[in-house]
C-alpha positions as CSV (number, residue, x, y, z in Angstrom):
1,X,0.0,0.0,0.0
2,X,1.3,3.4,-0.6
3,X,-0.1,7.1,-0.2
4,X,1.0,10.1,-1.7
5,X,0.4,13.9,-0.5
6,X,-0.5,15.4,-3.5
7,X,-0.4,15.6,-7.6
8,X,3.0,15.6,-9.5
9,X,2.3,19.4,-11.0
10,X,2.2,22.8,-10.3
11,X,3.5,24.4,-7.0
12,X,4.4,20.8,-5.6
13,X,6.2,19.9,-8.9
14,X,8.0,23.4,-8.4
15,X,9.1,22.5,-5.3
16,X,10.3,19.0,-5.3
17,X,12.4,20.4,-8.6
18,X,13.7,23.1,-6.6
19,X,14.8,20.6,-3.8
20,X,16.4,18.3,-6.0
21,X,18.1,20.2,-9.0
22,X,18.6,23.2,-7.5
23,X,20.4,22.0,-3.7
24,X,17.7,23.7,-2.0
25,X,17.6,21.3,1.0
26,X,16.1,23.5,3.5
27,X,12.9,22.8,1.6
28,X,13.4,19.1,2.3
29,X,12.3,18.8,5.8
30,X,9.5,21.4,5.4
31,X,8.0,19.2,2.6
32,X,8.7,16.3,4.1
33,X,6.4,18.0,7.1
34,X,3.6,18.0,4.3
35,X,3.7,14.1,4.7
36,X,2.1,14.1,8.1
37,X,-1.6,14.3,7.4
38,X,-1.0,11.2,5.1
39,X,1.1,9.8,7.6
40,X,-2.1,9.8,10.2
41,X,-4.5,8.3,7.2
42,X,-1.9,5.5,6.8
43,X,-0.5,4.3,10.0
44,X,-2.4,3.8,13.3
45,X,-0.9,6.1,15.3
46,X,-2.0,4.1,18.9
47,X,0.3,1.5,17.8
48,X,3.7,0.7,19.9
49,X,6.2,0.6,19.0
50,X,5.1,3.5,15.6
51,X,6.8,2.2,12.2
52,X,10.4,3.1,11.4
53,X,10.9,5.6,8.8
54,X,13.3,4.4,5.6
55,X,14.0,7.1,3.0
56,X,14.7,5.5,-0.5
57,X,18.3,5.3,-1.0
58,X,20.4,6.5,-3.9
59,X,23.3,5.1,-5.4
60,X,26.7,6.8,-3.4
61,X,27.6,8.1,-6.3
62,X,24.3,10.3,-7.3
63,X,24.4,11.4,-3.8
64,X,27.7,12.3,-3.8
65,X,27.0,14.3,-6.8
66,X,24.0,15.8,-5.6
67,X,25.3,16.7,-2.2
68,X,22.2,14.8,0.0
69,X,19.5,12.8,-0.6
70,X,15.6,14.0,-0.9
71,X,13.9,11.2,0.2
72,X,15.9,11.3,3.9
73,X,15.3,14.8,4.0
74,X,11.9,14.6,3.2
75,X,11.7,11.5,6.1
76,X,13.4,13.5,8.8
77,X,10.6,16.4,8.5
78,X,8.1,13.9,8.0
79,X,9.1,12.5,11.4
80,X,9.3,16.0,13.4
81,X,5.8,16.3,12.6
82,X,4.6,13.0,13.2
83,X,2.2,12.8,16.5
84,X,3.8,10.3,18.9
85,X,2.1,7.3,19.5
86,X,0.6,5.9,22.9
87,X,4.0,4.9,24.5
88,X,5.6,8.4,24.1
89,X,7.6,7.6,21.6
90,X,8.0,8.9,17.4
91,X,9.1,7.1,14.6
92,X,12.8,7.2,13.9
93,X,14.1,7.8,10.8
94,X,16.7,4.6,9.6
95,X,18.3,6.1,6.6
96,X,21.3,3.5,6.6
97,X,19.5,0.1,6.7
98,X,19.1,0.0,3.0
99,X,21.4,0.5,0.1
100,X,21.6,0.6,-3.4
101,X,23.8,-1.6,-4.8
102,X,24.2,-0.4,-8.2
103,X,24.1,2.8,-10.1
104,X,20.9,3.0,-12.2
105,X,19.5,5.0,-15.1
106,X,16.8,7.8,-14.4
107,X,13.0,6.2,-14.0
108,X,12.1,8.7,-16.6
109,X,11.1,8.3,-19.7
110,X,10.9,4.1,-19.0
111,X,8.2,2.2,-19.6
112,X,6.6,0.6,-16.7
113,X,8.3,-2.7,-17.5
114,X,11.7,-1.1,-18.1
115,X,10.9,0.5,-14.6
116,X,10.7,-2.6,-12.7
117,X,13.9,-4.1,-15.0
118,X,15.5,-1.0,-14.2
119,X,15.6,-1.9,-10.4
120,X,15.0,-5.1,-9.9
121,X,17.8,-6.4,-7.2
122,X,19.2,-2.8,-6.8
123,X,18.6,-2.5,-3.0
124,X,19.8,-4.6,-0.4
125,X,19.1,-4.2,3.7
126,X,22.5,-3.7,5.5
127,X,21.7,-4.0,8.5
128,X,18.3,-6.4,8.8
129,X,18.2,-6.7,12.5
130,X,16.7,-2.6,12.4
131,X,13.4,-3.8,10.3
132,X,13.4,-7.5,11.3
133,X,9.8,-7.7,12.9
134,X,8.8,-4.0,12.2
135,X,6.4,-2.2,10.4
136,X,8.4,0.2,7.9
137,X,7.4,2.8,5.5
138,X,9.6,4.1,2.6
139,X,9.8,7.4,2.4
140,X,10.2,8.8,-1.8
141,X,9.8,12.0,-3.6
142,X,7.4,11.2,-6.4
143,X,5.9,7.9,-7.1
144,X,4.9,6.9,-10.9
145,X,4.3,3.4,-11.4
146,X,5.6,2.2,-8.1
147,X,8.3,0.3,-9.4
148,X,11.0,1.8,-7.0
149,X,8.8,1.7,-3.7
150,X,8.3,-1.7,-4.6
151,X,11.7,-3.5,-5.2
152,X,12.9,-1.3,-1.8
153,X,10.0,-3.2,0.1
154,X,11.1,-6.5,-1.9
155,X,14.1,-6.5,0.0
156,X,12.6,-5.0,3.3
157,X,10.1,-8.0,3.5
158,X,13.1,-10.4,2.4
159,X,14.6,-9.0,5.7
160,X,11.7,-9.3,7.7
161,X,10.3,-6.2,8.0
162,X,6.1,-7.4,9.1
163,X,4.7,-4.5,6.9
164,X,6.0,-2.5,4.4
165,X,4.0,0.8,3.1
166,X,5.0,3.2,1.1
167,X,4.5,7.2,1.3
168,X,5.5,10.3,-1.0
169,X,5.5,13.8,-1.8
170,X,3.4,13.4,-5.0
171,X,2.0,10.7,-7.1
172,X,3.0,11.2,-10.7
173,X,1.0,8.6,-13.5
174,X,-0.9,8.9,-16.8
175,X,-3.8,9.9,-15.3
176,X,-1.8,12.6,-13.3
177,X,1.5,12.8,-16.0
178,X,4.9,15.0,-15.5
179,X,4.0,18.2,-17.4
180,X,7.8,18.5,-19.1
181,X,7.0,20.8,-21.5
182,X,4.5,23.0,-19.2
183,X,6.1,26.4,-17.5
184,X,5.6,26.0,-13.4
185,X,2.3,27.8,-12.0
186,X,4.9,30.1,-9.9
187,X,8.2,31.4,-10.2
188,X,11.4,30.1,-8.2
189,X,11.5,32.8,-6.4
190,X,8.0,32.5,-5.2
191,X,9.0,29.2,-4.5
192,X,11.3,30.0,-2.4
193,X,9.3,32.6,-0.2
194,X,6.6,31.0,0.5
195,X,8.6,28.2,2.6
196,X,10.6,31.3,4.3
């Protein structure tokens, strides 16, 4: 199961572009504070212990080009902004338990079996003991067909993880495509002021 916060277009398209391509990280945890509401519709939040909180991982080498990665930004606002649940305690954010093994092409542009090809045995849980017995949910910028969500839970359930659910910033599919070609509804700059 997976949840998303919103459409892939406009302001939130705006946004997640800023974060990503142009190093705007303080916009990470404040998005990723966006992700709360969905959180509650989600998870039951009386349950103890609450779900850890894995951020997709990207290969070292993308992250070290791109300084950080989104999704753990996105996770670590998501979780100051998560209600704790009955025993006191919130959901931690486990941004180390997963890897990906392997350098991958960009999702886009790939067809939805070219997706799933694309990643198929790219991530692998480092350290199982973390997510052995737990509820987790993956934590992702944008979700199109699902293909990524779903070969990091592959290999979160191979672990052990009890549940795995997944839950991003917006939901981008042919019902709701990526407008490439379509200017953003606001400027960067607006962007940029309205998280201030």
């Amino acid at each position: 199961m997976a949840r998303s916060y919103g459409v892939y277009g406009g302001r939130l398209r705006a946004a997640i572009l800023q974060l990503k391509f142009r190093r705007r990280e303080r916009l990470g945890k404040k998005l990723g504070g966006l992700l709360a509401p969905t959180w509650t519709s989600l998870i039951d939040t009386e349950v103890a212990p609450p779900p850890i909180v894995v951020p997709v991982p990207l290969h070292r080498s993308r992250q070290r080009d791109r300084g950080f990665n989104q999704a753990e930004l996105l996770a670590h606002g998501l979780c100051a902004n998560v209600v704790k649940a009955r025993d006191g305690k919130s959901p931690r954010v486990e941004a180390h338990c997963v890897e990906r093994i392997r350098a991958t092409e960009s999702q886009t542009g790939l067809s939805v079996e070219q997706r799933r090809e694309n990643v198929r045995g790219v991530f692998s849980v480092v350290r199982p003991e973390r997510v052995r017995g737990r509820e987790v949910v993956l934590v992702d910028d944008v979700m199109t067909t699902g293909a990524t969500l779903s070969a990091c839970a592959a290999a979160l359930k191979k672990a052990g993880a009890s549940r795995v659910l997944g839950l991003t910033l917006a939901r981008a599919t042919p019902q709701f495509p990526d407008p490439d070609f379509a200017e953003p509804a606001q400027a960067i700059d607006d962007v940029e002021r309205e998280w201030r």
